[in-house]
N, C-alpha and C positions, 0 to 999 in steps of 0.2 A: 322060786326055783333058782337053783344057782345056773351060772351060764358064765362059759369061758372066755379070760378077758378076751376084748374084741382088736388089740394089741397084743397075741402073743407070739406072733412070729419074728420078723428081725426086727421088731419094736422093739419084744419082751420088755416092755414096761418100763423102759428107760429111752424116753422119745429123746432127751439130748444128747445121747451117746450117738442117735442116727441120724439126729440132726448137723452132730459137729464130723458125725465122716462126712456126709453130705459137703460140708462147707469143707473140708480138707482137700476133698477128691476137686474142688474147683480150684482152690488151691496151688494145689500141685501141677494143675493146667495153664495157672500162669493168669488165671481171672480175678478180677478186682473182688473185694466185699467190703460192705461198708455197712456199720451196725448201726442200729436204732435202740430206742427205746418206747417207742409210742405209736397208737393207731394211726397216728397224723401222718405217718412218712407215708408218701404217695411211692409204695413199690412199686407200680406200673412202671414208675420214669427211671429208678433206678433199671429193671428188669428189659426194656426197651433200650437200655443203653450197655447190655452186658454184664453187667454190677450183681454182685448177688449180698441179698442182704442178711443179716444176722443178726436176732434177735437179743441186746446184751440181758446181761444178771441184773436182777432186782431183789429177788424173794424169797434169801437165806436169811434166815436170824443171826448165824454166825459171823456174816463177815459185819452185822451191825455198830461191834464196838471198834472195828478198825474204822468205819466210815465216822465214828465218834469223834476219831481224834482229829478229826480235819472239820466236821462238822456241827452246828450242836446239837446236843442230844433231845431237844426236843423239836425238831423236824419229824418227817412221817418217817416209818419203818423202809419205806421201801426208796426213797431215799439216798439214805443211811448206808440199806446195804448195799445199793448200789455203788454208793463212793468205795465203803470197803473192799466190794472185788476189786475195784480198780488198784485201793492203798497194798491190797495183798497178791495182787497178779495173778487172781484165782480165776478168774472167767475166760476159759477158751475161747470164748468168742470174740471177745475185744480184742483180745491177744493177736486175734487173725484178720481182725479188722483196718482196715489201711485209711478209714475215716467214718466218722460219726456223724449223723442226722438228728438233731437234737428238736425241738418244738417247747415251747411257753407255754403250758399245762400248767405250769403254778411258780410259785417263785422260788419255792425252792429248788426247784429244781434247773430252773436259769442260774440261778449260782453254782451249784454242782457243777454244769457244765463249763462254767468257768476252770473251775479246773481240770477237766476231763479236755478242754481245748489246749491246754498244756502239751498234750502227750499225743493226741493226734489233729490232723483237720478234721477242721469241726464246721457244719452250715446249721444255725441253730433258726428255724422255720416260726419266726413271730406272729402269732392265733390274732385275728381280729378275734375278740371276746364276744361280739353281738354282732352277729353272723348275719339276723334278718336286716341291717341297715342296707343301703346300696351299694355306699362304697367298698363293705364288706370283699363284696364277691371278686370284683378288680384289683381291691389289694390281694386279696388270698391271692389270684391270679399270677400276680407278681411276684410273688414269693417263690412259689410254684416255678415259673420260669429262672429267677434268681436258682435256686437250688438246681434245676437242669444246668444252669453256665458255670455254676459251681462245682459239678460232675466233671461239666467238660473241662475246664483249666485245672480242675486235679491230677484228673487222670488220664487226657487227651482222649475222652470218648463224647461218643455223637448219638445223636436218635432221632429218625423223621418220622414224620406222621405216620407213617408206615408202621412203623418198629413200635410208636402209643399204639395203634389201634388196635394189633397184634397181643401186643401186653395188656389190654381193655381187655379182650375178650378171651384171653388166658384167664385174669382173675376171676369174671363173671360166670365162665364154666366151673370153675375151683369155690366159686362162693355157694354155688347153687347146689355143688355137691354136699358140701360143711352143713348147708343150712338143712337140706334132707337129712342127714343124718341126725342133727340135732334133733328135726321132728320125732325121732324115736324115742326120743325121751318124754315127748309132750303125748305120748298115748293113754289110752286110758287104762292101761297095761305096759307102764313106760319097759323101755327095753337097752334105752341107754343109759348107761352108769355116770356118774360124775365124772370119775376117774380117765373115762375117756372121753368126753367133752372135752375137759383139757389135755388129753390127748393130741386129740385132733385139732383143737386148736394151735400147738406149740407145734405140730407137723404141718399146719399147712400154710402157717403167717408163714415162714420164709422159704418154702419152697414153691417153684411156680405149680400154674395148672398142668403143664408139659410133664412135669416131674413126680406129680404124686393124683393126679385126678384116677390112674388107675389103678391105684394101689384105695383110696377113696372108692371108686367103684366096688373091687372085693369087700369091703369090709358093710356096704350097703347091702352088698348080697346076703354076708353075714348075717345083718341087724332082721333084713327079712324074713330071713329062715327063721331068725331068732323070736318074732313077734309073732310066726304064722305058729311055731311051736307051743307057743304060749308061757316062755321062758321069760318072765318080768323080774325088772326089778324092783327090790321091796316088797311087803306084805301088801295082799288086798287090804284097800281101806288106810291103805297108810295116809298119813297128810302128803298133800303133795307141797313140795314148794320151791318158791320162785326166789333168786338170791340176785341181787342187786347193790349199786354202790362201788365202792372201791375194787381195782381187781386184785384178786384174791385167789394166790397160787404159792406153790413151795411151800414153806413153812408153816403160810395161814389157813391152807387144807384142811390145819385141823377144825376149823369150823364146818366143813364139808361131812367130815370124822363125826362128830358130836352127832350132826342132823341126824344123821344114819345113825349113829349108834341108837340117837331116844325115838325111833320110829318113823322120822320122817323119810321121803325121798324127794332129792331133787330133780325136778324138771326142765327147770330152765335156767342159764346165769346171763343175766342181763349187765355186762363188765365189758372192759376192754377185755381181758380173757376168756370172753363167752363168744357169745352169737352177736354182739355190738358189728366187731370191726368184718363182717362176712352177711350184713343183713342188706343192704343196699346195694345194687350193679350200679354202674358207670354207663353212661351212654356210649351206644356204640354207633352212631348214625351223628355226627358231627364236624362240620367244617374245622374245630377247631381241638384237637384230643385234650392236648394240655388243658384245657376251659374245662372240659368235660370232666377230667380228672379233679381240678379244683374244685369243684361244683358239687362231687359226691366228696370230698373228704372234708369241704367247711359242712356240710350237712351230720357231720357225728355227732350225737348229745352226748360231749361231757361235761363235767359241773363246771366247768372252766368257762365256759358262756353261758350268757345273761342273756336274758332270762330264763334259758334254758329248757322254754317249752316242749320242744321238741322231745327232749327226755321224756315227759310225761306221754306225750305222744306216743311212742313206740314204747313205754313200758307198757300201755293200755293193750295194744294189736298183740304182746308178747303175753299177757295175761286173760285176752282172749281164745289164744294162740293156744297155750299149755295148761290153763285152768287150774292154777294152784289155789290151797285151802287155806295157805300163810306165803307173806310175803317179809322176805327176812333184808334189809337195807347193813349191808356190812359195810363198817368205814374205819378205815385205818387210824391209828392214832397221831391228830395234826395234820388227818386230811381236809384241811378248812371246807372247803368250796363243799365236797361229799357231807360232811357235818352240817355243814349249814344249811345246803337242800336236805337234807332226809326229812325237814318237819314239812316242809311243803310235798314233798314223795308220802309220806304218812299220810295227809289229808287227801289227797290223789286218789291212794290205795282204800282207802276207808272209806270216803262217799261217792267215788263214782263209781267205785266196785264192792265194796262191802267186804272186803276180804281183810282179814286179821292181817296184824302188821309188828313186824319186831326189829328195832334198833339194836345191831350192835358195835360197839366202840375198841376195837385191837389195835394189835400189833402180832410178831411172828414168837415171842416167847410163849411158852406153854403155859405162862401162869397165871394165866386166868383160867383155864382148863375149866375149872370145878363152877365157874362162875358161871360160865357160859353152857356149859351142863345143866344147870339149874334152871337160867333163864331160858333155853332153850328146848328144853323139857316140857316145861312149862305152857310154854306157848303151843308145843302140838300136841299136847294132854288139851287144854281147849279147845283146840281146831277138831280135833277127833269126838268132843263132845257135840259141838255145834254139827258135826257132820250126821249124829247117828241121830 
């Protein structure tokens, strides 16, 4: 049955337009912002100190060939475009951004932000890559405070244990809502769209709990009404499935596009642009916040650590969780690390769970379109056989 987007009030379906008043309106208040690019930045410490953050551009195909000219063309897509909003002055959000938050996710992207340190201050947050060692946890730790002193001497702001704890349990109210929501998707009559998964995701990484947990509330009310309705999305009997891998937003939607179009529906995305960076709280009962805060952000599985268990880990609880009938591993083109786990994610997916499994290889161009139709096709025309 069809059912109305669950975004259509002052969303209306363009979450960056109410995201960049949002960041305007603090703006104009005389308040710092300082942009990111990754699940890594501990917004607590920013949000504790006044700061408000802003999510930069990554996931236009367009600005790809300006980020050409600076970089080479066969790094990842998202990247790429990354550098181009910067080379084109096309991203409002940097624009307003008075410093960057950078992290060692891969290499390319440490060079990027070589440049991108040109044009503002920049604190680029070095990932221990094998997180279970010991000394792991202490360096993160370190970092972590580094990046606080680096707040402070930028911009002469402060934050005591007070002000973390505060900002602890702002995101953990805000995360607990994100993830209910999400579970409407995981029904057996799902009732969340894709469309607004990354909805909700893009409205609630930069705005706090304070600012949107009740706007989050209405929209629960919504999905409610919408589930006791019996208003699902997708056909009965559709395959369900779970997408995984690189995050996968803007222009690469259109693999979201495709599922949907050959019958599938999605239930879960298991991405930095899913349910990843909103699945874990923070301790709130801690002598020491900042520890507490390091402690849930070196615990993210992304393919960027070794060995990267933990991924496995919480793909398992997410596919117990949502019960998909395919599980689709999307990876950017020249996202090594994502490429290189997907065989080990494959064998994961296949014999601990027995669930069909399908690799795919992009970028933000449409021209694979036809490929990815086929192959995708494909794969839930079997899952719908194996199903009946």
């Amino acid at each position: 049955m069809e059912t109305k987007p669950l975004f259509n009030d002052e969303f209306a379906g363009a979450p960056a337009k109410r995201v960049l008043a949002h960041l305007l309106k603090h703006k104009e208040k005389g308040d710092v912002i300082a942009g990111t690019y990754c699940g890594y930045a501990p917004l607590e410490v920013f949000r504790a100190m006044g700061i408000v953050p802003a999510v930069l551009c990554a996931f236009a195909n367009n600005t790809v060939a300006a980020g050409e000219a600076v970089l080479p063309s066969n790094l990842c897509p998202l990247i790429k475009s990354s550098m181009g909003f910067i080379e084109t002055d096309t991203c409002p959000f940097f624009s307003i951004s008075q410093a960057v938050i950078a992290e060692t996710t891969c290499d390319g992207k440490k060079k990027m932000f070589e440049f991108i340190s040109e044009r503002r201050p920049m604190y680029v947050m070095n990932l221990p890559h094998i997180p279970e060692r010991k000394e792991a946890a202490a360096y993160w730790l370190g970092v972590v405070r580094d990046l606080k002193a680096f707040l402070e001497s930028v911009f002469g702001k402060n934050a005591e244990d007070a002000d973390l704890e505060a900002a602890i349990k702002d995101s953990n109210e805000k995360n607990r809502r994100v993830m209910r929501m999400f579970g409407y998707a995981a029904l057996d009559a799902p009732a969340l769209h894709w469309s607004e998964m990354l909805d909700t995701v893009f409205l609630a990484t930069p705005l706090s709990g304070a600012e949107i947990n009740g706007i989050l509330d209405e929209k629960l009310d919504t999905l409610a009404e919408r589930a006791a309705a019996g208003r699902r999305i997708g056909d009965p009997g559709a395959p369900r499935v779970l997408i995984t891998g690189s995050p996968v937003a803007g222009d690469a939607v259109k693999v979201y596009k495709i599922i949907e179009d050959e019958g599938g529906v999605i239930v879960e995305i298991d991405s930095c642009v899913g349910t990843k960076p909103f699945r874990s709280g923070i301790k709130e009962v801690t002598g020491d916040p900042l520890a507490a805060i390091a402690e849930r952000y070196l615990s993210i599985p992304c393919s960027c650590m070794t060995p990267n268990l933990r991924r496995m880990e919480e793909l398992s609880a997410r596919i117990e969780k949502t019960k998909p009938d395919v599980v689709i591993d999307v990876v950017l083109h020249a996202c090594h690390s994502y490429n290189i786990e997907s065989s080990r994610v494959e064998k994961h997916v296949r014999e601990k769970h027995g669930i069909r499994f399908l690799k795919i290889v992009t970028d933000y161009a449409p021209g694979d379109a036809g490929q990815l139709k086929t192959r995708i096709g494909a794969a839930l025309e079997m899952a719908k056989q194996e199903m009946s």
